[in-house]
C-alpha positions as CSV (number, residue, x, y, z in Angstrom):
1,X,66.3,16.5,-44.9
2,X,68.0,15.1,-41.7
3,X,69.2,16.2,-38.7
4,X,71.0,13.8,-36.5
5,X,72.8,14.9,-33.0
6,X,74.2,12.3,-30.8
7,X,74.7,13.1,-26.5
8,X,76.1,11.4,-23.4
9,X,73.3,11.1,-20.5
10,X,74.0,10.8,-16.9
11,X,71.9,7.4,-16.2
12,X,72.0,4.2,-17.0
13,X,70.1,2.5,-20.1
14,X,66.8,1.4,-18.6
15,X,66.0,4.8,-17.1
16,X,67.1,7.2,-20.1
17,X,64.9,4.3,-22.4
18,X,61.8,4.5,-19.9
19,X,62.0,8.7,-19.6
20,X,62.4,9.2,-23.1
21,X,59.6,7.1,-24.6
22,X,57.2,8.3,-21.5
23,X,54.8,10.8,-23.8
24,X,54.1,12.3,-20.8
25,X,57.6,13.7,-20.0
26,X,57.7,15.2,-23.7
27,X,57.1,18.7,-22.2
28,X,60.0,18.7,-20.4
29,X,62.6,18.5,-22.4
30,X,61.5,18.7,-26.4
31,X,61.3,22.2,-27.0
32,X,58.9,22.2,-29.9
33,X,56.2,20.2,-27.7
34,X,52.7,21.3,-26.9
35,X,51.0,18.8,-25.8
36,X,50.2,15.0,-26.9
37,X,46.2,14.8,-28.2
38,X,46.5,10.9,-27.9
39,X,49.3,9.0,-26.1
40,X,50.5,5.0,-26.9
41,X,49.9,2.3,-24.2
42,X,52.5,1.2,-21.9
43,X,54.4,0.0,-22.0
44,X,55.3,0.8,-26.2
45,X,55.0,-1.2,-28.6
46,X,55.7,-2.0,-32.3
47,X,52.6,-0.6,-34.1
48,X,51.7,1.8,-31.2
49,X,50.0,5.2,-32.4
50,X,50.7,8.8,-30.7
51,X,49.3,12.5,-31.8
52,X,51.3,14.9,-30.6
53,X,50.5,18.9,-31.4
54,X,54.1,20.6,-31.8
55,X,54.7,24.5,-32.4
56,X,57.3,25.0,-35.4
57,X,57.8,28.5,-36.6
58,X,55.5,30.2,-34.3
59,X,52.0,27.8,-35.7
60,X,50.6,24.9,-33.9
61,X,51.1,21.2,-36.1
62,X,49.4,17.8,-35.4
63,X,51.8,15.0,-36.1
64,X,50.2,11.2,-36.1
65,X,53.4,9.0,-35.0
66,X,53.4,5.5,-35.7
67,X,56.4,3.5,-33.3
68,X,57.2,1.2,-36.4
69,X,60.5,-0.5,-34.3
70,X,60.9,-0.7,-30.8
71,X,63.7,-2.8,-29.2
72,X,64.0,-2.0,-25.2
73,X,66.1,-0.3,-24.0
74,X,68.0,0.1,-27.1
75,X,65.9,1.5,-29.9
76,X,62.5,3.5,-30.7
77,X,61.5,4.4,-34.6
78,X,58.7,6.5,-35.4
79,X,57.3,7.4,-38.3
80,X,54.9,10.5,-38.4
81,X,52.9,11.9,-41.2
82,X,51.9,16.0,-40.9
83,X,49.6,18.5,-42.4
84,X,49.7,18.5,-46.2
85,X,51.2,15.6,-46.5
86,X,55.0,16.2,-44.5
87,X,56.4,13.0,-43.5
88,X,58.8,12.2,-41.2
89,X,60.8,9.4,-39.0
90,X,62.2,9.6,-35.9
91,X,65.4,7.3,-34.5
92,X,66.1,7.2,-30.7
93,X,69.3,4.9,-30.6
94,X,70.7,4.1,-26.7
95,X,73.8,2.5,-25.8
96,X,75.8,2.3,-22.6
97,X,79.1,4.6,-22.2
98,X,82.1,3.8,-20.4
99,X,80.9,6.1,-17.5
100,X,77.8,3.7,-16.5
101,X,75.4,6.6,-18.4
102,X,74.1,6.5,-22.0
103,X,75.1,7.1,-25.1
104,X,72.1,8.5,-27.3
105,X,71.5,9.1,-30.9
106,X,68.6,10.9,-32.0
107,X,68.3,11.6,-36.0
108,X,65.4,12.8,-37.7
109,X,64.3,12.6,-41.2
110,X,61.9,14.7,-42.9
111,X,60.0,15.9,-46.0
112,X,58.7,19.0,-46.5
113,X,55.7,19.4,-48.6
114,X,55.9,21.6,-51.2
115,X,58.0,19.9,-54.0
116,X,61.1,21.9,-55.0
117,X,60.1,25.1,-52.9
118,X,59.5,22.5,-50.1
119,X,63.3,21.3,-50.5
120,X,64.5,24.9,-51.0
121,X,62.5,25.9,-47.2
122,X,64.2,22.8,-45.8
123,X,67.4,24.3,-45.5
124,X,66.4,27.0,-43.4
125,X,64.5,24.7,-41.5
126,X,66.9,22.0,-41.0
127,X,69.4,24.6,-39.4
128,X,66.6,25.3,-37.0
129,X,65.4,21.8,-36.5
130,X,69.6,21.5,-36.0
131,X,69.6,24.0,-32.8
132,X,66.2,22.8,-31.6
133,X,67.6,19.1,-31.3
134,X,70.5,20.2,-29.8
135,X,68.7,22.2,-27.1
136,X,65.8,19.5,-26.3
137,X,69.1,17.0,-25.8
138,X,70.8,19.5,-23.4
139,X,67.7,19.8,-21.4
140,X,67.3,16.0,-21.4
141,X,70.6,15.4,-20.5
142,X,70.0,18.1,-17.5
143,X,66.8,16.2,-16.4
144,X,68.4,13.0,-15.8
145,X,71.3,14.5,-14.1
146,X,69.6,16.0,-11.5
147,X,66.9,12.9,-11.5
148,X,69.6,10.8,-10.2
Protein backbone atom coordinates (compact mmCIF):
# COMPACT_ATOMS: atom_id res chain seq x y z
CA UNK A 1 0.00 0.00 0.00
CA UNK A 2 1.01 3.74 -0.25
CA UNK A 3 -0.17 6.83 0.69
CA UNK A 4 1.62 9.86 -0.56
CA UNK A 5 0.37 13.67 0.16
CA UNK A 6 2.46 16.51 -0.83
CA UNK A 7 2.04 20.34 1.19
CA UNK A 8 3.41 23.94 0.97
CA UNK A 9 5.17 24.97 4.46
CA UNK A 10 5.54 28.52 5.65
CA UNK A 11 9.52 28.42 6.25
CA UNK A 12 12.38 28.06 4.60
CA UNK A 13 14.23 24.61 3.88
CA UNK A 14 16.70 24.41 6.74
CA UNK A 15 14.04 24.88 9.44
CA UNK A 16 11.03 22.68 7.99
CA UNK A 17 14.30 19.87 7.51
CA UNK A 18 15.58 20.42 11.17
CA UNK A 19 11.71 20.38 12.85
CA UNK A 20 10.66 17.49 11.00
CA UNK A 21 13.48 15.07 11.58
CA UNK A 22 13.72 16.39 15.46
CA UNK A 23 12.03 13.02 17.17
CA UNK A 24 11.24 15.10 19.74
CA UNK A 25 8.75 17.39 17.97
CA UNK A 26 6.87 14.10 16.59
CA UNK A 27 4.07 14.78 19.16
CA UNK A 28 3.19 17.78 17.88
CA UNK A 29 2.21 17.31 14.75
CA UNK A 30 1.94 13.29 13.71
CA UNK A 31 -1.32 12.37 14.93
CA UNK A 32 -0.72 8.66 15.40
CA UNK A 33 2.43 9.44 17.79
CA UNK A 34 2.81 8.26 21.33
CA UNK A 35 5.85 8.65 22.21
CA UNK A 36 9.57 7.64 20.80
CA UNK A 37 11.13 4.56 23.28
CA UNK A 38 14.54 5.34 21.63
CA UNK A 39 15.50 8.46 19.68
CA UNK A 40 18.60 8.75 16.74
CA UNK A 41 21.59 11.03 17.52
CA UNK A 42 21.89 14.46 16.20
CA UNK A 43 22.30 15.38 14.22
CA UNK A 44 20.72 12.15 11.79
CA UNK A 45 22.40 10.09 10.05
CA UNK A 46 22.41 7.33 7.37
CA UNK A 47 22.08 4.14 9.39
CA UNK A 48 20.61 5.97 12.46
CA UNK A 49 17.96 3.73 14.57
CA UNK A 50 14.61 5.18 16.23
CA UNK A 51 11.58 3.22 18.17
CA UNK A 52 8.80 5.02 18.12
CA UNK A 53 5.35 3.53 19.85
CA UNK A 54 2.35 4.83 17.57
CA UNK A 55 -1.48 4.22 18.31
CA UNK A 56 -3.29 2.88 15.00
CA UNK A 57 -6.82 1.74 15.29
CA UNK A 58 -7.29 2.39 18.92
CA UNK A 59 -3.91 -0.31 20.04
CA UNK A 60 -0.47 0.81 20.85
CA UNK A 61 2.42 -0.42 18.00
CA UNK A 62 6.26 -0.36 18.39
CA UNK A 63 7.88 0.48 15.08
CA UNK A 64 11.97 0.08 14.82
CA UNK A 65 12.87 2.81 12.05
CA UNK A 66 15.98 2.55 10.37
CA UNK A 67 17.04 6.26 8.39
CA UNK A 68 18.47 4.26 5.32
CA UNK A 69 19.02 7.84 3.11
CA UNK A 70 19.44 11.08 4.46
CA UNK A 71 20.45 14.08 2.34
CA UNK A 72 20.15 17.60 4.38
CA UNK A 73 17.89 19.51 3.93
CA UNK A 74 16.43 17.76 1.09
CA UNK A 75 15.60 14.20 1.91
CA UNK A 76 14.99 11.53 4.93
CA UNK A 77 14.03 7.65 4.14
CA UNK A 78 13.17 5.39 6.74
CA UNK A 79 12.52 2.01 6.76
CA UNK A 80 10.53 0.52 9.79
CA UNK A 81 9.69 -3.04 10.55
CA UNK A 82 6.36 -3.69 13.02
CA UNK A 83 4.70 -6.37 15.01
CA UNK A 84 4.26 -9.61 13.05
CA UNK A 85 6.32 -8.84 10.56
CA UNK A 86 4.58 -5.22 8.85
CA UNK A 87 7.12 -3.45 7.05
CA UNK A 88 7.16 -0.12 6.01
CA UNK A 89 9.25 3.01 4.48
CA UNK A 90 8.86 6.32 4.96
CA UNK A 91 9.96 9.39 2.32
CA UNK A 92 10.26 13.00 3.56
CA UNK A 93 11.08 14.92 0.20
CA UNK A 94 11.80 19.07 0.78
CA UNK A 95 12.25 21.49 -1.83
CA UNK A 96 12.03 25.33 -1.90
CA UNK A 97 8.66 27.12 -3.40
CA UNK A 98 8.46 30.15 -5.14
CA UNK A 99 7.22 31.85 -1.89
CA UNK A 100 10.67 31.39 0.04
CA UNK A 101 8.65 28.34 2.17
CA UNK A 102 8.81 24.58 1.34
CA UNK A 103 7.56 22.32 -0.71
CA UNK A 104 7.15 18.77 1.09
CA UNK A 105 6.39 15.32 -0.01
CA UNK A 106 5.68 12.78 2.39
CA UNK A 107 4.78 9.15 0.95
CA UNK A 108 4.55 6.12 2.82
CA UNK A 109 4.72 2.57 1.85
CA UNK A 110 3.53 -0.30 3.72
CA UNK A 111 2.81 -4.06 4.11
CA UNK A 112 0.37 -5.41 6.08
CA UNK A 113 0.91 -8.77 7.54
CA UNK A 114 -1.53 -11.12 6.93
CA UNK A 115 -1.04 -12.32 3.26
CA UNK A 116 -4.15 -11.83 1.15
CA UNK A 117 -6.50 -10.84 4.22
CA UNK A 118 -3.64 -8.47 5.00
CA UNK A 119 -3.99 -6.81 1.46
CA UNK A 120 -7.78 -7.02 1.61
CA UNK A 121 -7.52 -4.84 5.43
CA UNK A 122 -5.16 -2.42 3.64
CA UNK A 123 -7.68 -0.73 1.84
CA UNK A 124 -9.54 0.28 4.69
CA UNK A 125 -6.46 1.25 6.16
CA UNK A 126 -4.90 3.16 3.56
CA UNK A 127 -7.96 5.50 3.39
CA UNK A 128 -7.33 6.10 7.03
CA UNK A 129 -3.56 6.26 6.81
CA UNK A 130 -4.88 8.85 3.76
CA UNK A 131 -6.73 11.36 6.32
CA UNK A 132 -4.21 10.80 9.07
CA UNK A 133 -1.33 12.12 6.65
CA UNK A 134 -3.27 14.67 5.60
CA UNK A 135 -4.10 15.97 9.14
CA UNK A 136 -0.39 15.49 10.72
CA UNK A 137 0.65 17.77 7.39
CA UNK A 138 -1.96 20.49 8.27
CA UNK A 139 -0.87 20.63 11.81
CA UNK A 140 2.75 20.77 10.61
CA UNK A 141 2.19 23.22 8.22
CA UNK A 142 0.30 25.25 11.26
CA UNK A 143 3.33 24.85 13.55
CA UNK A 144 5.81 26.48 11.36
CA UNK A 145 3.46 29.21 10.50
CA UNK A 146 3.03 30.50 13.70
CA UNK A 147 6.98 29.42 14.60
CA UNK A 148 8.01 32.09 12.29
Amino acid sequence: MRVAVTTDLPAPIERCYEFVTDPSRLQEWVTVHERVLEAPPRPLRAGAEMVQQLRVAGRPVVVRWRATKVEPPTLVEWEGTGPLHARARVIYRFSPNASGGTHFDYVNEYELPGGPLGRLAGKTVAMLARREAETSLERLRRLLKTAT
